[in-house]
N, C-alpha and C positions, 0 to 999 in steps of 0.2 A: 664768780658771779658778781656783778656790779649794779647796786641798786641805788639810786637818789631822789634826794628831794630838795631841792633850790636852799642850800645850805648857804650862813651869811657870808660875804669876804671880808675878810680881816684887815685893818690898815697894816701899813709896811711895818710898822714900830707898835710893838704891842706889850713890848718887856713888861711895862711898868704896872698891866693889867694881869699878867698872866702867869699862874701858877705850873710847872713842869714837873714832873714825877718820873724818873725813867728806871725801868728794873729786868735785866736779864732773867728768862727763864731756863731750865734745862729741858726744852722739849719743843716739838715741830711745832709750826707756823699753824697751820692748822688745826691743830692740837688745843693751843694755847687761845686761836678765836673763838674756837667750839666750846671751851670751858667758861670764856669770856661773856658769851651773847645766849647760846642756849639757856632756856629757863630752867632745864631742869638740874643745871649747876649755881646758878646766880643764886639762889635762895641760902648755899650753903657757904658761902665765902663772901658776902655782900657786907660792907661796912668794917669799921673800926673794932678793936679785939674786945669780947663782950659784946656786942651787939648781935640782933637778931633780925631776922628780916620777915615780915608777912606781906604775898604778893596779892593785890588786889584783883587788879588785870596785867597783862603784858604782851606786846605785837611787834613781833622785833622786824621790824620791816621798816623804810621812809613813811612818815605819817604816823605811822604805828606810837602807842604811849603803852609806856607802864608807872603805873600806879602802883606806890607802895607805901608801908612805913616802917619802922628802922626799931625797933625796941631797946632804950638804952639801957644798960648795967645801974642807970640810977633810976628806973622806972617811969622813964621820961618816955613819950614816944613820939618821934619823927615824922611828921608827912610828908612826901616826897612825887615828885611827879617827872617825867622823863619821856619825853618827845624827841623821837631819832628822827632823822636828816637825813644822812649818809652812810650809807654801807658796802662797801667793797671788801668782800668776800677774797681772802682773810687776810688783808693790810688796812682796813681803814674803818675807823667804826666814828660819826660825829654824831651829835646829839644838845639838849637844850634842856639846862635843868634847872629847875621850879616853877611858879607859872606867875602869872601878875608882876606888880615891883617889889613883892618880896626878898626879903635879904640872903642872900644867897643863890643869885640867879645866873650862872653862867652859862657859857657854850664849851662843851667839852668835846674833846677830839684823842679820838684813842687809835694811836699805830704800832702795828706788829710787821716789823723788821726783821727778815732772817738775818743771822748771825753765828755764822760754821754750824749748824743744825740746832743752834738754837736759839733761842727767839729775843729779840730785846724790844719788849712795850716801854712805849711812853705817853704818858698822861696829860696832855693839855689843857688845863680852864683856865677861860678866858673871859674876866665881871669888866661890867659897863666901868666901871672907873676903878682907877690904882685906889681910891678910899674902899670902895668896899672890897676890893683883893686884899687889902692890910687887914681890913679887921676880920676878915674869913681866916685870914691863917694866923692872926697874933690872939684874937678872941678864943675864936674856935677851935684854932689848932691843926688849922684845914692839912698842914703837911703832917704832921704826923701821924693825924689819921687816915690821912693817903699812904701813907707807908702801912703803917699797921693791915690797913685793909689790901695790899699787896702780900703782906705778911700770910696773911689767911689765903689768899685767892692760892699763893705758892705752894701752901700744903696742903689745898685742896689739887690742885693741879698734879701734884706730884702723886696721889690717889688714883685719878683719873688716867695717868701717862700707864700707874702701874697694870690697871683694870684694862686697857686697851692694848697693851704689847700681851696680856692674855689671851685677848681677843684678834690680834692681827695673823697674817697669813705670811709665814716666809720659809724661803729656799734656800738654799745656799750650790754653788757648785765651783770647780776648780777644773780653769783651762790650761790647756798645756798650749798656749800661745800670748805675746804678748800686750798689756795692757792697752797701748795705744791701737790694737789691730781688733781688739775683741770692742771698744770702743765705738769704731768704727763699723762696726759689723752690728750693732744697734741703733744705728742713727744715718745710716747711710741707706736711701731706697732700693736700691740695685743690690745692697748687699745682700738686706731683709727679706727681698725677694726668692732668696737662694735657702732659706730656714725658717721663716717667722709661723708660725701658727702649730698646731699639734700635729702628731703624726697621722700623717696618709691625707694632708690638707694641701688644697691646691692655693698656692695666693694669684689672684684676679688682681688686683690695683693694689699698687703701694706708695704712697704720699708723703713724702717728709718736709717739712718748714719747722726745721729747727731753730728754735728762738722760744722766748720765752712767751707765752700766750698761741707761738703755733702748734700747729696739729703734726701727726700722723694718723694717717690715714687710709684705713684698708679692708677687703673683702675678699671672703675665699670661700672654696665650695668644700663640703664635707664629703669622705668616700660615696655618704648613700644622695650625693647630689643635690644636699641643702646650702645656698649661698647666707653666708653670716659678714656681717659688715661690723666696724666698729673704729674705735679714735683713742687715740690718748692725745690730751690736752697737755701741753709743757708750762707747769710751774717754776722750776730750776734745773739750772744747766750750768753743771761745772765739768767740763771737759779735763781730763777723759776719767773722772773719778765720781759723776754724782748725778743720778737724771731722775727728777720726779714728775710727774705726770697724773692728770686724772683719767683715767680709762672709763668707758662706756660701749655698748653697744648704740646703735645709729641704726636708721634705718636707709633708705640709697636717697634720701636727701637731705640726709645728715643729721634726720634728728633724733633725740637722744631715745631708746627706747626697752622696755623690759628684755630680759634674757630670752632668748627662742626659746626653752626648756623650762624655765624658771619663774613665774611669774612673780614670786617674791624675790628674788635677786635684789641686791641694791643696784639702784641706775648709774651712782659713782663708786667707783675703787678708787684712793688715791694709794699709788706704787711710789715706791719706792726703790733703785736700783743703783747700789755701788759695788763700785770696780777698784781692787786693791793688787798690785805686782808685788811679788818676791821671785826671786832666781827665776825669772821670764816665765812664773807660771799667773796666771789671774785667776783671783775669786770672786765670784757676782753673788752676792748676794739681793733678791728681791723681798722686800715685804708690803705684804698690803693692808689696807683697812677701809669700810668702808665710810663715806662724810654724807651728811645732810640723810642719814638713812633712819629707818622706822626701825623699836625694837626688832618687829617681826623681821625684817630685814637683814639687821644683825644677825639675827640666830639663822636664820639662810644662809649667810656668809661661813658661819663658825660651822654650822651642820657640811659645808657644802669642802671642808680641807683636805679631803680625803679626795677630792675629784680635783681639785684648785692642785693640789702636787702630783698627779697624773699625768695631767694636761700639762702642765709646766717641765716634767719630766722630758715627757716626749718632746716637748717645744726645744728643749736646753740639749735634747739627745742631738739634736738634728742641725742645732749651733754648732756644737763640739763636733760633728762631721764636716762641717763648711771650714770650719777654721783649719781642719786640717791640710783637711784639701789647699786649702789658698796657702797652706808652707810647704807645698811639696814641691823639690825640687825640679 
């Protein structure tokens, strides 16, 4: 999801104004902006070691401002104000912080980069002039307590990663064909046509524009004659070892819409599918989780693992029949 709001352009040469902070995490892209930007984690990892945070308002949107103030270890307390810009859902988070000519007023730019699955953020501010970018980090200390407050945000995150692989959905199975053919029998339309959906499922259309931002796209009738439509969105694509994707149901004009069964459902899955060969056998593992979703949603998803490995059972049953089929001699 991409959302803006007339963020300023930067001149070409900006070194001299502008502070950088970059720091690898051990965990997905997604993962790493949901901890990032949700409110309901910013309160516990906000600021430099010792600090505390009370949230006044917060609207993590373009336009949106949050108000806060920072409680220091010496009894001192921070006001703080933060007016977002830009948000592109999950590489790019800009933003505008303090308000008037107050000292300390930058534009900050926060990007998350995948990096072999795991994430490398870097921190942007950028003050009206190289004088007050010196005395923000030789007075203040502005880098070390950009580090510090990394420090924290990472052990909060690593909380978070472990609380959501509790919660995530995954499979695992082992094909008896090889890595580049089972690869292709997930991302080829003609292929998918021959296996994709649960057993006794008819597929009606099947759409592939593989790339990174395209769809798949497809509809199939159930035995008692209910047509179900749905997409997975492609966020990364490393052939033939790595395809994630945001899955939804649709409706037949595409738009994104609750579960036919499920009213509580989350609207997004983000999947997760790698493919690993040893002695020409493959193993696919999927996992899922849901993004941008309500408690209540959550626990839909968690209540719902015991039908999520059924459905996928049968789906994977009926893979492992294609592929055979397509090595016989």
């Amino acid at each position: 999801m991409t959302e803006t709001k007339n963020a300023t352009p930067r001149a070409s040469d900006t070194s001299d104004r502008e502070m950088v902070i970059t720091r690898v995490f051990d965990a997905p892209r997604e993962l790493v902006f949901d901890a990032w930007t949700d409110p309901k984690h910013i309160g516990s990892w906000w600021g430099p070691k010792g600090f505390k945070t009370t949230t006044y308002e917060i609207d993590v949107r373009p336009g949106g401002v949050w108000r806060f103030v920072m409680h220091g270890p010496d009894g001192v307390d921070y006001q703080n104000k933060i007016v977002y810009l830009e948000i592109v859902r999950p590489e790019r988070l800009v933003y505008d912080h303090g308000e008037g000519d107050g000292p300390g007023l930058f534009q900050a730019t926060v990007t998350f980069a995948e990096a072999a699955g795991k994430t490398r953020l870097t921190m942007r501010a950028l003050f009206r002039s190289a004088a007050e970018r010196d005395e923000v980090v030789t007075k203040r200390k502005a880098i070390e307590g950009g580090n510090q407050t990394l420090d924290r945000f990472g052990e909060h995150l690593a909380k978070f990663k472990a609380e959501s692989a509790q919660r995530e959905f995954s499979i695992s199975r082992v094909f008896d064909a090889p890595r580049d053919l089972v690869w292709k029998a997930v991302t080829e339309s003609e292929r998918l046509m021959h296996w994709w959906g649960p057993k006794g499922f008819t597929m009606l259309v099947c759409q592939v524009d593989l790339r990174r931002g395209g769809t798949f796209v497809y509809s199939m009738r159930s035995p008692q004659g209910h047509e179900m439509r749905g997409q997975w969105v492609y966020r990364q694509i490393v052939p033939p070892e790595r395809l994630v994707a945001v899955v939804s149901f649709t409706d037949d004009k595409g738009n994104l819409v609750r579960h036919p069964l499920s009213p509580t459902w989350p609207v997004e899955v983000l999947n997760t599918m790698t493919l690993s060969e040893q002695d020409g056998k493959t193993t696919m593992t999927i996992t899922g989780s849901p993004i941008n979703a309500t408690e209540e949603e959550r626990r839909t998803f968690e209540e719902g693992r015991g039908s999520m490995k059924q459905g996928f059972t049968g789906t994977l049953d009926q893979l492992d029949k294609y592929l055979e089929s397509t090595q016989r001699p």
